[in-house]
TIKE-893471 format. One line per field, with one value per residue (C-alpha): x, y, z. Coordinates in nm, 2 decimals. Each point is the difference from the previous one (the first is absolute). Example, Ala and Ser with C-alpha at 12.3 -4.5 7.8 and 13.67 -1.06 7.14 Angstrom:
2
u: (1.23 0.14)
v: (-0.45 0.34)
w: (0.78 -0.07)
***
This chain:
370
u: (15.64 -0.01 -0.21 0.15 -0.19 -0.15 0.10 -0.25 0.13 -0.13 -0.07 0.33 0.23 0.07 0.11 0.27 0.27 0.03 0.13 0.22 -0.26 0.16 -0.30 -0.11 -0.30 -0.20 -0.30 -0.09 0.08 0.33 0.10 0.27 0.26 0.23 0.05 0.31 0.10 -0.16 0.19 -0.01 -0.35 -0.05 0.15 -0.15 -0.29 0.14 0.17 -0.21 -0.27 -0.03 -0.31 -0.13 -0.25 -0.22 -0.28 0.07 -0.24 -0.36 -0.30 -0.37 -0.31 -0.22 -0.39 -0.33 -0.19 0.17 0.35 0.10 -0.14 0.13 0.33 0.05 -0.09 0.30 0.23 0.19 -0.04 -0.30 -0.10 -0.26 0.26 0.09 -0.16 0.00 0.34 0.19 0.15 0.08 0.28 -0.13 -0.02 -0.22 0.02 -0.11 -0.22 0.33 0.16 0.25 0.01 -0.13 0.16 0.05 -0.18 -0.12 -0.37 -0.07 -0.32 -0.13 -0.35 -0.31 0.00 0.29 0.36 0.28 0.22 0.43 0.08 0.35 0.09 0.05 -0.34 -0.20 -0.22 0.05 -0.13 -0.24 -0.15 0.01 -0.25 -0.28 -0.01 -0.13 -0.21 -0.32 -0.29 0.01 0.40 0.14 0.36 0.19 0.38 0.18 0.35 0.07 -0.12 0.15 0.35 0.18 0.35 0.15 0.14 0.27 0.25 0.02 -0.04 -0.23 -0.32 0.23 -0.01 -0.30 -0.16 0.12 -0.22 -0.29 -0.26 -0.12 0.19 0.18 0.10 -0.39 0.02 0.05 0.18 -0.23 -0.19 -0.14 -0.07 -0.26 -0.03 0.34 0.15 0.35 0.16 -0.32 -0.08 -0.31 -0.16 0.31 -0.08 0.34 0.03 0.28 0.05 0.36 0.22 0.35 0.00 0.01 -0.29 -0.13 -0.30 -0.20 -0.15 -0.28 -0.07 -0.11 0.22 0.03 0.13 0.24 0.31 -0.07 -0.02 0.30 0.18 -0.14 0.15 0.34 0.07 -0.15 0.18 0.28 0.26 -0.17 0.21 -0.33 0.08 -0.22 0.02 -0.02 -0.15 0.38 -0.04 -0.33 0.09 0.23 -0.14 -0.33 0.25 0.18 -0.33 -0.12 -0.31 -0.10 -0.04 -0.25 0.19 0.27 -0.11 -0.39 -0.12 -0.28 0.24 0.03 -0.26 -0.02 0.08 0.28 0.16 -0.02 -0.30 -0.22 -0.10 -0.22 -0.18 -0.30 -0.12 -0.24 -0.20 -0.35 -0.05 0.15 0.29 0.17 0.25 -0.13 -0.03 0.39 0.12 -0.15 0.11 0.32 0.02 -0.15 0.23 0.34 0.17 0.22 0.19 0.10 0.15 0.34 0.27 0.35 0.38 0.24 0.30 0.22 0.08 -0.29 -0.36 -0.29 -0.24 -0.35 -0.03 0.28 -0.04 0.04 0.17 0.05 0.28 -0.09 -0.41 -0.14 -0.21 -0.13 0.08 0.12 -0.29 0.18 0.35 0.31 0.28 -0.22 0.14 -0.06 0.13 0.31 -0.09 -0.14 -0.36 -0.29 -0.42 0.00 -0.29 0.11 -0.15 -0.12 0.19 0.32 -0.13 0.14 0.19 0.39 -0.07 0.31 -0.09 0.19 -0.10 0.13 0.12 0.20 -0.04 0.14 -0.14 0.07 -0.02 -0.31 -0.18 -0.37 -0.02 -0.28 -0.19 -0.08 0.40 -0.10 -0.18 -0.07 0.26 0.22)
v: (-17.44 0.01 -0.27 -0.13 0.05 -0.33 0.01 -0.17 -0.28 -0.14 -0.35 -0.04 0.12 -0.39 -0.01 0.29 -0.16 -0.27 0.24 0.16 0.34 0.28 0.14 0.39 0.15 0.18 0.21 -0.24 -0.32 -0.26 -0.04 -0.07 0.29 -0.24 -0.37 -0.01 0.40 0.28 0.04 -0.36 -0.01 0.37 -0.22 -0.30 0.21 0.21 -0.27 -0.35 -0.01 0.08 -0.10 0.21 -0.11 0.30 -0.14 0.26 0.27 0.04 -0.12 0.14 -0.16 0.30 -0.14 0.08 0.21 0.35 -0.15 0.20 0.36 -0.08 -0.01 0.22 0.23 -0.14 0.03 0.21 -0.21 -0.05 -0.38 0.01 -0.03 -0.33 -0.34 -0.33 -0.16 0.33 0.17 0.34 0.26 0.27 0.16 0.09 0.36 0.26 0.30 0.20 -0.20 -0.17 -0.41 -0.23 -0.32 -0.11 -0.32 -0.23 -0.09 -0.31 -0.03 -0.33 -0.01 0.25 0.13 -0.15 0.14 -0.09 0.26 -0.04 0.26 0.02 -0.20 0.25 0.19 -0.30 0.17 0.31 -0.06 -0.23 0.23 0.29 -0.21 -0.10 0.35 0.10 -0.28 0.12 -0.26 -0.34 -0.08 -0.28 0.00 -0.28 -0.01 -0.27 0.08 -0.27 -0.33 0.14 -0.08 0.16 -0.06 0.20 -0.16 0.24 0.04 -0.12 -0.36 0.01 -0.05 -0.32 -0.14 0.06 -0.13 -0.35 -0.04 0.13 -0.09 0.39 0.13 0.33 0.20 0.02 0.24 0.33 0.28 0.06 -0.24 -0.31 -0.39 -0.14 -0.39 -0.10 -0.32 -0.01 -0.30 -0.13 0.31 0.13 0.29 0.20 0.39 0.04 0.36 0.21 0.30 0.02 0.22 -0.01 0.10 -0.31 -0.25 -0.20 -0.16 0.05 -0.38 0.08 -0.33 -0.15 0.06 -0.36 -0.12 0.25 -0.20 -0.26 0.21 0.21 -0.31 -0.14 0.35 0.01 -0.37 0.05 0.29 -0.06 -0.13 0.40 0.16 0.02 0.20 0.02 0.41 0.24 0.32 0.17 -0.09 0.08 0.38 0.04 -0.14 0.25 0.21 0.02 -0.06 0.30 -0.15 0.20 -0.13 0.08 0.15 0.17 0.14 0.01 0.05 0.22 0.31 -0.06 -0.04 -0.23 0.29 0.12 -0.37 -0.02 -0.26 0.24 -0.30 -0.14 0.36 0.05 0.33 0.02 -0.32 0.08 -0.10 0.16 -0.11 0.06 0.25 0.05 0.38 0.06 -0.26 0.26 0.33 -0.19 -0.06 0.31 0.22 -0.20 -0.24 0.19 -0.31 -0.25 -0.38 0.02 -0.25 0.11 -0.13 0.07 0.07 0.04 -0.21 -0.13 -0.21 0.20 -0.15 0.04 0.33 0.14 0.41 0.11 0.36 0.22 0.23 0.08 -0.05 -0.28 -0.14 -0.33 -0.36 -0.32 -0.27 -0.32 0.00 -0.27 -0.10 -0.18 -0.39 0.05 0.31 0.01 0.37 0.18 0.09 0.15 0.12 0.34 0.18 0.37 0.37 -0.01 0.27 -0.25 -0.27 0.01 -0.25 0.12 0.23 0.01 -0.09 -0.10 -0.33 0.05 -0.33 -0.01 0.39 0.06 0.17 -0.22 0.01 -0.11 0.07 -0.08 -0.27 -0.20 -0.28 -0.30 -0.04 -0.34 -0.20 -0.33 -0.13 0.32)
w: (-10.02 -0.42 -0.12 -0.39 -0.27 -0.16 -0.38 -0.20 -0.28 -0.31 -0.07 -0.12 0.33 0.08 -0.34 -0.04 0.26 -0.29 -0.25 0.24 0.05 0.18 0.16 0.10 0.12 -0.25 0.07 0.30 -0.22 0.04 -0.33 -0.20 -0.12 -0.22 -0.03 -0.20 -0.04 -0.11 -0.31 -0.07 0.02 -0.20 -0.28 -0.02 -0.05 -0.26 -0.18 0.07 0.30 0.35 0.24 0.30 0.25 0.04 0.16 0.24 -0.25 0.11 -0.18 0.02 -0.13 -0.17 -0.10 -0.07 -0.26 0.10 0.03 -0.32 0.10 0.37 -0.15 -0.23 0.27 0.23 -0.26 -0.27 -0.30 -0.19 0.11 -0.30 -0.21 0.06 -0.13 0.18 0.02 0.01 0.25 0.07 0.20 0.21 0.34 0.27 0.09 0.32 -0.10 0.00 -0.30 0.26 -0.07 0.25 -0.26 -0.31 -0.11 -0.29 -0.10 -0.14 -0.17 0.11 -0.15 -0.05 0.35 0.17 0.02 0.19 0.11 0.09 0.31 0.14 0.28 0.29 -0.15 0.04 0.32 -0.09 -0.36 0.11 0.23 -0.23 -0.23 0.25 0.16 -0.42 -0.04 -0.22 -0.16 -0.08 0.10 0.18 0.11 0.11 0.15 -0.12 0.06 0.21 -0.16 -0.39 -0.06 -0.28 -0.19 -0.27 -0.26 -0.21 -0.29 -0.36 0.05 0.29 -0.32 -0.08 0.31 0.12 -0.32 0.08 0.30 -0.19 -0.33 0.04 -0.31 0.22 -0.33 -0.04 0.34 -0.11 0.21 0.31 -0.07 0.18 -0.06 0.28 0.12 -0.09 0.03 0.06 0.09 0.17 0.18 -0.14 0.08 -0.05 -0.12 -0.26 -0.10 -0.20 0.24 0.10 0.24 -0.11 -0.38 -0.14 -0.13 0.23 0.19 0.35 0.10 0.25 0.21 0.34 0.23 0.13 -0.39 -0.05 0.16 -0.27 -0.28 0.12 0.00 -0.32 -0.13 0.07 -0.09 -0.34 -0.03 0.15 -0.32 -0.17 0.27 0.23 0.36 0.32 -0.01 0.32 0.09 -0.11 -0.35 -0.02 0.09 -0.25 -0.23 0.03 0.04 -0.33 -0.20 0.23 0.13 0.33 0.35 0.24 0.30 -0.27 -0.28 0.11 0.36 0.15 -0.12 -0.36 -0.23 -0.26 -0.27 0.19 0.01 -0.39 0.01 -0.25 -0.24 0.33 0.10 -0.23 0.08 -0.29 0.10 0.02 0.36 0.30 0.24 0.29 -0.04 -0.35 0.08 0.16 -0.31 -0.26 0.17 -0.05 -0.36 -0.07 0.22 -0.05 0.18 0.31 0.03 -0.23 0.05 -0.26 -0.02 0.13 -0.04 0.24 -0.16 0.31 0.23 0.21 -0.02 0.03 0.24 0.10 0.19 -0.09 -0.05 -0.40 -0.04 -0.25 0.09 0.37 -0.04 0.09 -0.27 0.08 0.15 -0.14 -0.01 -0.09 -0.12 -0.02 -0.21 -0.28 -0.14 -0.32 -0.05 0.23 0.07 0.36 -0.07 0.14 -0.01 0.12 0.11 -0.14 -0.07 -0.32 -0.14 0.10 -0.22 -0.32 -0.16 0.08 0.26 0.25 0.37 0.31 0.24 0.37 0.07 0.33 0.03 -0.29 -0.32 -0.24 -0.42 -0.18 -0.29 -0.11 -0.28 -0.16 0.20 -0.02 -0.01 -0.15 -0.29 -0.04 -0.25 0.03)
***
Protein backbone atom coordinates (compact mmCIF):
# COMPACT_ATOMS: atom_id res chain seq x y z
CA UNK A 1 0.00 0.00 0.00
CA UNK A 2 1.85 3.52 -1.21
CA UNK A 3 1.03 6.19 1.10
CA UNK A 4 0.95 9.97 -0.98
CA UNK A 5 3.27 12.24 -0.33
CA UNK A 6 1.96 15.45 1.52
CA UNK A 7 3.21 18.53 -0.57
CA UNK A 8 3.73 21.48 1.58
CA UNK A 9 2.07 25.12 0.41
CA UNK A 10 2.77 28.54 1.04
CA UNK A 11 0.50 31.05 2.51
CA UNK A 12 -0.64 31.82 -0.70
CA UNK A 13 -2.03 28.19 -2.10
CA UNK A 14 -5.78 29.38 -1.26
CA UNK A 15 -4.91 32.20 -3.30
CA UNK A 16 -3.58 30.67 -6.78
CA UNK A 17 -7.05 28.94 -7.83
CA UNK A 18 -8.20 32.74 -8.23
CA UNK A 19 -5.67 33.57 -10.87
CA UNK A 20 -6.37 30.44 -12.62
CA UNK A 21 -2.71 28.58 -11.19
CA UNK A 22 -1.95 25.45 -12.92
CA UNK A 23 -0.22 23.76 -10.11
CA UNK A 24 3.05 21.08 -10.05
CA UNK A 25 5.01 19.63 -7.46
CA UNK A 26 8.31 21.14 -6.95
CA UNK A 27 10.91 19.82 -4.70
CA UNK A 28 8.16 18.61 -2.26
CA UNK A 29 6.21 21.99 -2.65
CA UNK A 30 2.50 22.52 -4.69
CA UNK A 31 3.09 25.41 -6.48
CA UNK A 32 2.21 27.16 -9.34
CA UNK A 33 4.04 26.40 -12.91
CA UNK A 34 2.04 29.22 -14.94
CA UNK A 35 -0.98 31.33 -14.34
CA UNK A 36 -1.55 32.70 -17.73
CA UNK A 37 1.41 30.90 -19.94
CA UNK A 38 4.73 30.58 -19.74
CA UNK A 39 5.58 32.78 -22.57
CA UNK A 40 3.06 35.22 -21.59
CA UNK A 41 4.34 35.52 -18.29
CA UNK A 42 8.36 35.43 -19.62
CA UNK A 43 7.14 38.71 -21.15
CA UNK A 44 5.46 40.61 -18.93
CA UNK A 45 8.56 40.37 -17.12
CA UNK A 46 10.76 41.33 -19.89
CA UNK A 47 8.62 44.07 -21.10
CA UNK A 48 6.38 45.47 -17.95
CA UNK A 49 6.21 43.29 -14.52
CA UNK A 50 5.45 39.93 -13.44
CA UNK A 51 4.89 38.75 -9.62
CA UNK A 52 5.93 35.27 -8.16
CA UNK A 53 5.04 34.02 -4.81
CA UNK A 54 8.22 32.41 -3.62
CA UNK A 55 7.60 32.08 -0.19
CA UNK A 56 8.42 28.65 -0.82
CA UNK A 57 12.65 29.68 -0.30
CA UNK A 58 14.03 29.04 3.21
CA UNK A 59 15.14 31.52 5.70
CA UNK A 60 17.69 31.13 8.67
CA UNK A 61 18.23 33.44 11.45
CA UNK A 62 22.27 33.60 12.08
CA UNK A 63 23.21 35.69 15.62
CA UNK A 64 25.55 36.26 18.19
CA UNK A 65 29.14 37.64 18.44
CA UNK A 66 30.79 34.84 16.11
CA UNK A 67 28.03 34.93 13.57
CA UNK A 68 30.52 36.52 10.98
CA UNK A 69 33.62 33.98 11.42
CA UNK A 70 30.88 31.04 11.67
CA UNK A 71 30.01 32.01 8.28
CA UNK A 72 32.55 32.76 6.51
CA UNK A 73 33.60 29.43 7.44
CA UNK A 74 30.30 27.83 5.85
CA UNK A 75 30.69 29.59 2.87
CA UNK A 76 32.67 30.55 -0.34
CA UNK A 77 32.44 34.31 -0.25
CA UNK A 78 34.03 36.53 1.99
CA UNK A 79 30.95 37.61 4.48
CA UNK A 80 33.40 40.42 5.83
CA UNK A 81 32.91 42.09 2.96
CA UNK A 82 29.65 43.12 3.28
CA UNK A 83 28.07 46.19 5.37
CA UNK A 84 24.70 46.35 6.98
CA UNK A 85 21.89 46.45 4.42
CA UNK A 86 23.70 44.49 1.77
CA UNK A 87 23.39 41.35 0.66
CA UNK A 88 25.54 38.90 -0.93
CA UNK A 89 25.59 35.57 -3.54
CA UNK A 90 27.42 32.56 -2.60
CA UNK A 91 27.41 28.90 -1.87
CA UNK A 92 27.97 26.42 0.70
CA UNK A 93 30.40 23.80 -0.32
CA UNK A 94 31.65 19.85 0.85
CA UNK A 95 35.34 19.42 1.59
CA UNK A 96 35.57 18.04 -1.95
CA UNK A 97 34.54 21.42 -3.73
CA UNK A 98 31.09 19.76 -4.61
CA UNK A 99 27.97 22.46 -3.69
CA UNK A 100 25.69 21.62 -0.99
CA UNK A 101 23.49 25.27 -2.34
CA UNK A 102 23.71 28.38 -3.41
CA UNK A 103 22.31 31.11 -1.14
CA UNK A 104 22.18 34.95 -0.17
CA UNK A 105 23.43 36.72 3.03
CA UNK A 106 21.80 39.54 4.23
CA UNK A 107 23.57 41.57 6.63
CA UNK A 108 21.03 42.42 9.24
CA UNK A 109 23.07 44.21 11.88
CA UNK A 110 26.53 43.77 13.78
CA UNK A 111 26.18 40.06 14.46
CA UNK A 112 23.05 39.08 12.83
CA UNK A 113 22.52 37.69 9.21
CA UNK A 114 19.84 36.24 7.63
CA UNK A 115 20.59 33.71 5.20
CA UNK A 116 18.05 32.63 1.70
CA UNK A 117 18.51 28.58 1.12
CA UNK A 118 16.66 26.79 -1.64
CA UNK A 119 13.45 25.37 -1.01
CA UNK A 120 14.12 21.51 -1.28
CA UNK A 121 17.64 22.26 0.73
CA UNK A 122 15.93 23.72 3.58
CA UNK A 123 16.90 20.41 6.03
CA UNK A 124 19.58 19.50 4.35
CA UNK A 125 21.14 23.03 4.60
CA UNK A 126 19.80 23.55 7.81
CA UNK A 127 21.31 20.57 9.11
CA UNK A 128 24.59 21.13 7.43
CA UNK A 129 24.95 24.42 9.62
CA UNK A 130 24.21 23.14 13.21
CA UNK A 131 26.40 20.02 12.69
CA UNK A 132 29.52 23.24 12.23
CA UNK A 133 28.34 25.26 14.88
CA UNK A 134 31.54 26.95 16.72
CA UNK A 135 31.30 29.99 19.61
CA UNK A 136 28.89 32.44 20.36
CA UNK A 137 26.22 31.43 17.32
CA UNK A 138 22.53 31.11 17.49
CA UNK A 139 20.64 29.75 14.60
CA UNK A 140 17.02 30.00 14.05
CA UNK A 141 14.74 28.31 11.12
CA UNK A 142 12.34 30.48 10.01
CA UNK A 143 11.22 29.12 6.81
CA UNK A 144 7.91 28.62 7.69
CA UNK A 145 6.43 31.82 9.21
CA UNK A 146 8.59 34.25 6.26
CA UNK A 147 6.74 34.76 3.18
CA UNK A 148 8.41 36.10 0.16
CA UNK A 149 7.20 37.62 -3.36
CA UNK A 150 9.30 38.73 -6.21
CA UNK A 151 8.57 41.59 -7.76
CA UNK A 152 10.20 41.85 -11.56
CA UNK A 153 10.70 43.83 -14.83
CA UNK A 154 11.15 47.37 -15.79
CA UNK A 155 8.14 48.88 -14.15
CA UNK A 156 8.03 46.67 -11.16
CA UNK A 157 10.32 49.96 -9.16
CA UNK A 158 7.13 52.05 -10.50
CA UNK A 159 4.75 50.11 -9.08
CA UNK A 160 5.91 49.15 -6.15
CA UNK A 161 6.94 52.72 -5.33
CA UNK A 162 3.21 53.68 -5.05
CA UNK A 163 2.60 51.57 -2.05
CA UNK A 164 5.69 52.87 -0.44
CA UNK A 165 7.37 56.47 1.21
CA UNK A 166 10.94 54.33 1.20
CA UNK A 167 12.43 56.11 -1.91
CA UNK A 168 13.42 52.28 -3.87
CA UNK A 169 15.94 54.02 -6.39
CA UNK A 170 17.98 54.69 -3.00
CA UNK A 171 18.37 50.61 -2.93
CA UNK A 172 21.31 49.82 -4.73
CA UNK A 173 21.89 46.39 -6.56
CA UNK A 174 22.09 43.67 -3.71
CA UNK A 175 21.29 45.69 -1.44
CA UNK A 176 18.54 45.89 1.30
CA UNK A 177 15.93 48.47 2.94
CA UNK A 178 14.80 47.12 6.55
CA UNK A 179 11.22 48.11 8.40
CA UNK A 180 9.41 48.93 5.38
CA UNK A 181 6.11 50.15 5.15
CA UNK A 182 4.32 49.28 2.21
CA UNK A 183 0.81 49.80 1.93
CA UNK A 184 0.38 49.43 5.73
CA UNK A 185 2.49 46.43 6.14
CA UNK A 186 5.41 47.30 8.03
CA UNK A 187 8.06 45.39 8.86
CA UNK A 188 8.63 44.36 5.26
CA UNK A 189 12.61 43.57 4.39
CA UNK A 190 12.59 45.14 0.43
CA UNK A 191 15.82 44.16 -1.24
CA UNK A 192 17.13 44.41 -5.01
CA UNK A 193 18.29 40.87 -5.67
CA UNK A 194 16.54 39.47 -8.63
CA UNK A 195 16.42 35.95 -10.52
CA UNK A 196 15.29 36.55 -13.97
CA UNK A 197 17.74 39.31 -15.48
CA UNK A 198 15.71 42.07 -15.05
CA UNK A 199 15.44 44.75 -12.11
CA UNK A 200 13.39 43.96 -9.62
CA UNK A 201 12.60 43.55 -5.77
CA UNK A 202 12.42 40.54 -3.10
CA UNK A 203 9.60 41.81 -0.24
CA UNK A 204 10.30 39.56 2.79
CA UNK A 205 7.13 39.51 5.12
CA UNK A 206 4.89 37.54 7.58
CA UNK A 207 3.51 34.98 6.15
CA UNK A 208 -0.07 35.70 7.35
CA UNK A 209 0.09 39.41 5.36
CA UNK A 210 1.25 38.27 2.27
CA UNK A 211 -2.30 37.63 0.58
CA UNK A 212 -2.94 41.28 1.23
CA UNK A 213 -0.01 42.65 -0.14
CA UNK A 214 -0.14 40.20 -3.09
CA UNK A 215 -3.35 41.52 -3.77
CA UNK A 216 -2.52 45.18 -3.03
CA UNK A 217 0.19 44.31 -5.89
CA UNK A 218 -1.50 43.24 -8.73
CA UNK A 219 -4.40 45.78 -8.49
CA UNK A 220 -1.90 48.66 -8.36
CA UNK A 221 -0.26 47.19 -11.02
CA UNK A 222 -2.54 45.89 -12.87
CA UNK A 223 -3.32 48.96 -15.76
CA UNK A 224 1.30 48.58 -16.01
CA UNK A 225 0.66 45.20 -17.54
CA UNK A 226 1.21 43.56 -13.92
CA UNK A 227 0.98 39.40 -14.21
CA UNK A 228 0.76 36.85 -11.28
CA UNK A 229 4.03 34.79 -12.68
CA UNK A 230 4.69 30.87 -12.32
CA UNK A 231 7.55 28.66 -11.63
CA UNK A 232 7.78 28.31 -15.92
CA UNK A 233 8.66 31.76 -16.43
CA UNK A 234 10.79 31.95 -13.74
CA UNK A 235 13.11 29.19 -15.41
CA UNK A 236 13.47 30.87 -18.40
CA UNK A 237 13.87 33.64 -17.44
CA UNK A 238 17.16 32.54 -15.10
CA UNK A 239 17.64 30.85 -17.88
CA UNK A 240 18.43 33.37 -20.56
CA UNK A 241 20.18 35.68 -18.10
CA UNK A 242 22.21 32.44 -17.20
CA UNK A 243 21.64 32.41 -13.57
CA UNK A 244 22.35 28.73 -12.19
CA UNK A 245 20.03 26.49 -10.42
CA UNK A 246 20.68 24.34 -7.66
CA UNK A 247 19.86 20.74 -8.87
CA UNK A 248 21.22 21.80 -12.70
CA UNK A 249 24.00 23.67 -13.04
CA UNK A 250 25.22 23.20 -9.18
CA UNK A 251 24.63 20.00 -7.12
CA UNK A 252 27.05 17.95 -4.82
CA UNK A 253 28.97 17.08 -8.26
CA UNK A 254 29.86 20.41 -9.50
CA UNK A 255 31.61 22.95 -7.78
CA UNK A 256 30.90 26.36 -7.68
CA UNK A 257 34.05 27.06 -10.16
CA UNK A 258 33.03 24.55 -12.44
CA UNK A 259 29.31 26.09 -12.65
CA UNK A 260 30.89 29.56 -13.73
CA UNK A 261 29.99 31.20 -10.16
CA UNK A 262 33.87 32.31 -9.70
CA UNK A 263 32.91 36.04 -8.58
CA UNK A 264 31.35 34.23 -5.13
CA UNK A 265 34.60 31.74 -4.32
CA UNK A 266 37.23 33.83 -2.55
CA UNK A 267 39.96 31.60 -2.21
CA UNK A 268 42.42 34.25 -0.98
CA UNK A 269 40.19 35.28 2.08
CA UNK A 270 42.23 35.13 5.09
CA UNK A 271 40.14 32.62 6.96
CA UNK A 272 39.62 29.03 6.01
CA UNK A 273 36.49 27.26 4.47
CA UNK A 274 35.02 24.23 3.67
CA UNK A 275 36.19 23.06 0.57
CA UNK A 276 38.60 25.92 0.46
CA UNK A 277 41.41 23.37 -0.20
CA UNK A 278 39.68 21.21 -3.36
CA UNK A 279 38.35 25.02 -4.67
CA UNK A 280 42.15 26.07 -4.89
CA UNK A 281 43.60 22.83 -6.30
CA UNK A 282 40.89 23.84 -8.82
CA UNK A 283 41.87 27.16 -9.91
CA UNK A 284 45.33 26.41 -9.74
CA UNK A 285 45.16 23.14 -11.83
CA UNK A 286 42.35 24.15 -14.44
CA UNK A 287 38.98 23.60 -14.64
CA UNK A 288 38.30 19.72 -16.23
CA UNK A 289 34.84 20.82 -16.85
CA UNK A 290 33.40 23.95 -17.77
CA UNK A 291 29.51 25.23 -17.81
CA UNK A 292 29.25 26.97 -21.71
CA UNK A 293 26.21 28.05 -23.36
CA UNK A 294 25.11 25.91 -26.48
CA UNK A 295 22.65 26.49 -29.60
CA UNK A 296 21.20 23.82 -31.23
CA UNK A 297 21.15 24.43 -34.69
CA UNK A 298 19.23 21.29 -35.85
CA UNK A 299 16.27 20.29 -35.21
CA UNK A 300 15.58 19.55 -31.51
CA UNK A 301 15.43 21.21 -27.71
CA UNK A 302 18.17 20.25 -25.64
CA UNK A 303 16.95 19.35 -22.21
CA UNK A 304 18.38 18.68 -18.94
CA UNK A 305 20.28 15.40 -19.05
CA UNK A 306 20.69 15.12 -22.27
CA UNK A 307 24.35 13.55 -23.38
CA UNK A 308 26.75 16.38 -25.27
CA UNK A 309 29.07 14.61 -28.07
CA UNK A 310 31.73 15.62 -29.99
CA UNK A 311 31.98 13.35 -32.89
CA UNK A 312 31.46 9.88 -31.12
CA UNK A 313 33.03 11.02 -27.47
CA UNK A 314 30.95 11.77 -25.07
CA UNK A 315 31.75 15.13 -23.61
CA UNK A 316 29.37 16.22 -21.17
CA UNK A 317 25.50 16.66 -20.26
CA UNK A 318 23.02 19.34 -20.80
CA UNK A 319 22.06 21.12 -17.36
CA UNK A 320 19.14 23.34 -18.30
CA UNK A 321 18.12 23.89 -21.79
CA UNK A 322 14.77 25.06 -23.83
CA UNK A 323 13.60 27.00 -26.71
CA UNK A 324 14.24 30.64 -25.10
CA UNK A 325 11.15 33.54 -25.54
CA UNK A 326 13.15 36.09 -26.16
CA UNK A 327 15.29 34.84 -28.49
CA UNK A 328 13.13 32.46 -30.54
CA UNK A 329 16.14 30.06 -30.66
CA UNK A 330 16.71 26.30 -28.90
CA UNK A 331 19.22 26.91 -26.10
CA UNK A 332 21.13 25.26 -23.52
CA UNK A 333 23.82 25.27 -20.15
CA UNK A 334 26.05 22.50 -20.80
CA UNK A 335 28.33 21.02 -18.45
CA UNK A 336 31.34 20.19 -20.98
CA UNK A 337 35.33 19.09 -21.01
CA UNK A 338 37.08 22.04 -20.87
CA UNK A 339 38.99 21.64 -23.87
CA UNK A 340 35.18 21.66 -25.67
CA UNK A 341 34.50 25.04 -24.32
CA UNK A 342 35.35 27.62 -26.60
CA UNK A 343 33.20 29.98 -28.10
CA UNK A 344 32.27 28.22 -31.67
CA UNK A 345 33.29 24.95 -30.99
CA UNK A 346 30.99 22.34 -33.01
CA UNK A 347 29.13 19.77 -30.74
CA UNK A 348 26.23 17.41 -31.19
CA UNK A 349 22.99 17.04 -28.57
CA UNK A 350 21.29 13.54 -28.69
CA UNK A 351 17.82 14.44 -28.51
CA UNK A 352 15.54 11.44 -29.29
CA UNK A 353 18.72 9.26 -30.05
CA UNK A 354 19.90 11.31 -32.37
CA UNK A 355 23.14 13.38 -32.62
CA UNK A 356 22.06 16.40 -33.38
CA UNK A 357 24.00 19.95 -34.52
CA UNK A 358 25.14 22.42 -31.98
CA UNK A 359 27.69 24.81 -31.45
CA UNK A 360 29.04 26.56 -28.21
CA UNK A 361 28.10 30.36 -28.05
CA UNK A 362 28.37 33.04 -25.47
CA UNK A 363 26.06 32.99 -22.24
CA UNK A 364 24.13 34.82 -20.64
CA UNK A 365 22.10 34.56 -24.16
CA UNK A 366 20.35 37.70 -22.70
CA UNK A 367 20.78 41.42 -21.36
CA UNK A 368 18.49 43.49 -19.83
CA UNK A 369 17.48 45.95 -22.52
CA UNK A 370 18.99 43.87 -25.38
Amino acid sequence: MSTKTVLKRTALFEVYKKYGAKVIDFGGWELPVQFSSILEEHEAVRKEAGLFDVSHMGEVLVEGKDAENYLNYLVTNDVTKIQINQAQYTAMCYPDGGTIDDLLVYKLENEKYLLVINASNIEKDFEWMKQHVEGDVKLENRSSDIALLAIQGPKAEGILQKLTETNLSEIGVFQFAQHVNVDGITEVLVSRTGYTGEDGFELYLAADKVETLWEKLLNTGKEEGLKPCGLGARDTLRFEARLVLYGQELTNKISPLEAGISFAVKTNKESNFIGKAALTAQKEEGLKRKLVGIEVTGRGIPRHGYKVFSGEDEIGFITSGTRSPSLQKNLGLALVFAEHAEVGTQLKVEIRHKKIDAVVIKAPFYKKGS
